[in-house]
C-alpha positions as a LaTeX table, in Angstrom:
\begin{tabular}{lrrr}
\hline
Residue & $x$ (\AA) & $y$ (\AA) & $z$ (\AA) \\
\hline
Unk1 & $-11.23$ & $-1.97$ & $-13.12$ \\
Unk2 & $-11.83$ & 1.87 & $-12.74$ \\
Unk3 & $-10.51$ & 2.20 & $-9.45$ \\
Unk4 & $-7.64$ & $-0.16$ & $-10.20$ \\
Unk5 & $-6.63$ & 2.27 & $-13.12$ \\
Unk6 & $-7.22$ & 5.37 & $-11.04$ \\
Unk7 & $-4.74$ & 3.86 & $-8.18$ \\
Unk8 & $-2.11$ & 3.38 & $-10.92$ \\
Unk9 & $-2.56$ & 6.42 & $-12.55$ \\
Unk10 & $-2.40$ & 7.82 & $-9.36$ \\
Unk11 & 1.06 & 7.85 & $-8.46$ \\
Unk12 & 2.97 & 6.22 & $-11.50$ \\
Unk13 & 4.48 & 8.00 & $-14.44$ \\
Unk14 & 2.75 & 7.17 & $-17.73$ \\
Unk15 & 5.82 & 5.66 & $-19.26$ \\
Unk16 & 6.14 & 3.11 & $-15.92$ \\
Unk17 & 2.73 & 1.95 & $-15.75$ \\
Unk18 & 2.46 & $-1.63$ & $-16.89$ \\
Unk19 & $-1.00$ & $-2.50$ & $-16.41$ \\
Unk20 & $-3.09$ & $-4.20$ & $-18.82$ \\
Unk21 & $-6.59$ & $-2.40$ & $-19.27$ \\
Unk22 & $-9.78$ & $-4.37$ & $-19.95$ \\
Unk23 & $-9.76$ & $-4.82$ & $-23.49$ \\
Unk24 & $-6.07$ & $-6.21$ & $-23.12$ \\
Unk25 & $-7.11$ & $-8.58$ & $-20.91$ \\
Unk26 & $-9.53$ & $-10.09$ & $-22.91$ \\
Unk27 & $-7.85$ & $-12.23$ & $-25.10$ \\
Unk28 & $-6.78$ & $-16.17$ & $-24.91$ \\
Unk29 & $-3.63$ & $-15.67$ & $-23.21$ \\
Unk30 & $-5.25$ & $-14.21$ & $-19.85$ \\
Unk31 & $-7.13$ & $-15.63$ & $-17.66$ \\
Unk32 & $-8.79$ & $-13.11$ & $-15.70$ \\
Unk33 & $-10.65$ & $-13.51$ & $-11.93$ \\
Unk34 & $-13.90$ & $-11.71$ & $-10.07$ \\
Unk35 & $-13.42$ & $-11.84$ & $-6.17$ \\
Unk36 & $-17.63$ & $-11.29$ & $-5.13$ \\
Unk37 & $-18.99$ & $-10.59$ & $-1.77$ \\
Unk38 & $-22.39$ & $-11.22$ & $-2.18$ \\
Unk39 & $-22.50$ & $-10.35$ & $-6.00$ \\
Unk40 & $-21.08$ & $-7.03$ & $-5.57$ \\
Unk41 & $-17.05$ & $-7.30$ & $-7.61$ \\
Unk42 & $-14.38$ & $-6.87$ & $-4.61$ \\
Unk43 & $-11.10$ & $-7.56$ & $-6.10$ \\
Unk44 & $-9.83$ & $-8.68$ & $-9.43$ \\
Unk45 & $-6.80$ & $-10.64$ & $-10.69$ \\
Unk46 & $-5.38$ & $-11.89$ & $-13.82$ \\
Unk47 & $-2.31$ & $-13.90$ & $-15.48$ \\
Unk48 & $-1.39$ & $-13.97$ & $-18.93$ \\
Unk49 & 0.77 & $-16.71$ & $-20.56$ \\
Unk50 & 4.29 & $-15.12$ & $-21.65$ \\
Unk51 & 5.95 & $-18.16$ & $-22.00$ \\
Unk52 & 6.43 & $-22.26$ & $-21.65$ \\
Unk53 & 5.33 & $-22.77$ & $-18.22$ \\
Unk54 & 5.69 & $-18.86$ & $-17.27$ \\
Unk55 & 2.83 & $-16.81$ & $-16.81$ \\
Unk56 & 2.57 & $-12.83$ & $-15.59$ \\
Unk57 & 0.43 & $-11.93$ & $-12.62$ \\
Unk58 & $-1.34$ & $-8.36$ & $-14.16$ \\
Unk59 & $-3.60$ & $-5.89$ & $-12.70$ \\
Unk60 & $-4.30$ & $-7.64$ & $-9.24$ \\
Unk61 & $-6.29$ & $-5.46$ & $-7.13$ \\
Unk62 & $-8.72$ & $-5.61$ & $-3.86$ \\
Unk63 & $-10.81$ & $-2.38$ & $-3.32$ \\
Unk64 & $-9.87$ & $-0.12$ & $-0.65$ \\
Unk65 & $-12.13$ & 0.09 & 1.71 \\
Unk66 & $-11.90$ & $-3.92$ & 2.23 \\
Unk67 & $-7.99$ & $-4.23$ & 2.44 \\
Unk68 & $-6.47$ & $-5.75$ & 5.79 \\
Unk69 & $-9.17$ & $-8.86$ & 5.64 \\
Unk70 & $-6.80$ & $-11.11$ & 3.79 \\
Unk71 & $-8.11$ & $-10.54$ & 0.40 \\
Unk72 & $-5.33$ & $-9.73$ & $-1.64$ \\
Unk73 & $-3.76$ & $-13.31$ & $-0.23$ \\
Unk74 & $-6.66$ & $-15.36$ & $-0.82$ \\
Unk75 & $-6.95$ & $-13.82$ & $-4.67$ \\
Unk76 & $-2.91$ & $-14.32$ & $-4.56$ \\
Unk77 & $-3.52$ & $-17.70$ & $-3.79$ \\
Unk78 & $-5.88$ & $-18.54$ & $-6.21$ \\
Unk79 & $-4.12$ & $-16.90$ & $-8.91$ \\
Unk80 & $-1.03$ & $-19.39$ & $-8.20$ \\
Unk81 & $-3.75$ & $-22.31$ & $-8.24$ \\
Unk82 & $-5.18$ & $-21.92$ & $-11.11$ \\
Unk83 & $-1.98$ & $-20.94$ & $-12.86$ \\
Unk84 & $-0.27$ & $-24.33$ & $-11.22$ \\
Unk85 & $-3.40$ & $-25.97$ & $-12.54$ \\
Unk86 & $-2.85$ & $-24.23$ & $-15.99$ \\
Unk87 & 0.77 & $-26.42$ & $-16.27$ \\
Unk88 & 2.77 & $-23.12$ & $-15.29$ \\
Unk89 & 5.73 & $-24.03$ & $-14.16$ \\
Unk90 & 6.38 & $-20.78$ & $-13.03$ \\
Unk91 & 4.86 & $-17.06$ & $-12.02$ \\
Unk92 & 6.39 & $-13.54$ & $-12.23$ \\
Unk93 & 5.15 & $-9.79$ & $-11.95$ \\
Unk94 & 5.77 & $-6.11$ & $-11.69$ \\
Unk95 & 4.91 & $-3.91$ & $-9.13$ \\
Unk96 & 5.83 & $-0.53$ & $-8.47$ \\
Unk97 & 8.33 & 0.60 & $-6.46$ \\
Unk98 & 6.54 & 3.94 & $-4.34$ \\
Unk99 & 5.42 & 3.57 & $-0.93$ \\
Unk100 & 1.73 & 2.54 & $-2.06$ \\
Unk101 & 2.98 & $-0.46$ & $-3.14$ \\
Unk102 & 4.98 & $-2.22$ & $-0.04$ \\
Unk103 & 1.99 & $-3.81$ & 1.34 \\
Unk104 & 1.63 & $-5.69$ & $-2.18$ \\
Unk105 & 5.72 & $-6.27$ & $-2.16$ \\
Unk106 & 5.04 & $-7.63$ & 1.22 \\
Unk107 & 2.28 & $-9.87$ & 0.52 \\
Unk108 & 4.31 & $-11.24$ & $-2.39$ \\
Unk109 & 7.66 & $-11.47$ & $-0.24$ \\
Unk110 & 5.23 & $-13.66$ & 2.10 \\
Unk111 & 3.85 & $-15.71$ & $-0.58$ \\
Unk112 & 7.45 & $-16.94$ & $-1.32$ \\
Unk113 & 8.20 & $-14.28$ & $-4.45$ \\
Unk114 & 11.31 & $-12.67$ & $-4.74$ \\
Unk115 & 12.99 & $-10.14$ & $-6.56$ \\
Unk116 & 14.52 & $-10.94$ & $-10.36$ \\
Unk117 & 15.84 & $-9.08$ & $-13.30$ \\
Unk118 & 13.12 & $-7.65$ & $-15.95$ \\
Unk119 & 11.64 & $-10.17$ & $-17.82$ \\
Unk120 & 9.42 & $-10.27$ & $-20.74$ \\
Unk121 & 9.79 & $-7.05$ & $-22.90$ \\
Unk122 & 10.02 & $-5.24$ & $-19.17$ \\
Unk123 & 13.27 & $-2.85$ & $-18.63$ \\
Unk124 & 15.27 & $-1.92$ & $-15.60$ \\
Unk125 & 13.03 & 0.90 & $-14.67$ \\
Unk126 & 13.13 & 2.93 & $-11.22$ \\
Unk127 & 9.43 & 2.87 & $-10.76$ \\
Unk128 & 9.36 & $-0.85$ & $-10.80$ \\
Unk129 & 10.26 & $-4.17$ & $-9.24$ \\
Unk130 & 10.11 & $-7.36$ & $-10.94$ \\
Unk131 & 9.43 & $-10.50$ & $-8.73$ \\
Unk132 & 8.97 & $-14.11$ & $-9.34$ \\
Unk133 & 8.62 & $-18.02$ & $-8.21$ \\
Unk134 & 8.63 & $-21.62$ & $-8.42$ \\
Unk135 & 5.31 & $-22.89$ & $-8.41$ \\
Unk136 & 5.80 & $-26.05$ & $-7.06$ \\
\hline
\end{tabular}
């Protein structure tokens, strides 16, 4: 969660960051996800309720030095399991905009997301894009 905040912190202005920090994510609406390798945390993911049959993907994140071994998609896909399995009907997010974050746009272009309005308290801001899809 530390290195997830520092990477948003990193290159976002305060007002555009979006992220939920650990306390926030802690409550009923959220279920939240530990990716181990061998006990040792690897990546994290969470989605929190914001509707009938609409959930939010927050603070998904796979540690650095492991990216490019298909992490982030298998997380990805278990987030839209378990949020399928959860009776959501369907699944949206925000991402930033900057450079660092294509390779997540592109995983979630691949995964069959694509881009939509704001949604959910979220307003047309330059330093984000808002994505979303069917779970069938």
């Amino acid at each position: 969660m530390q290195r997830h905040t520092a990477d948003m912190h990193a290159d976002t202005p305060p007002e555009s960051i979006h992220m939920m920090d650990a306390g926030q994510l802690a409550i009923p609406e959220v279920a939240f996800f530990v990716m181990r390798d061998g006990g040792e945390p690897v990546a994290m993911g969470a989605f929190k309720r914001i509707g009938a049959g609409h959930a939010e993907i927050k603070s998904m994140h796979v540690l650095h030095e492991l990216r490019g071994r298909g992490l982030s998609r298998r997380m990805l896909d278990h987030l839209m399991a378990e949020a399928r399995a959860a009776g959501f009907t369907r699944l949206s997010l925000e991402t930033g905009s900057q450079a660092m974050f294509l390779p997540a746009r592109a995983l979630y272009e691949k995964a069959g997301f694509s881009e939509c309005p704001p949604f959910e308290g979220y307003w047309d801001d330059p330093n984000s894009v808002f994505m979303t899809k069917v779970l069938a």
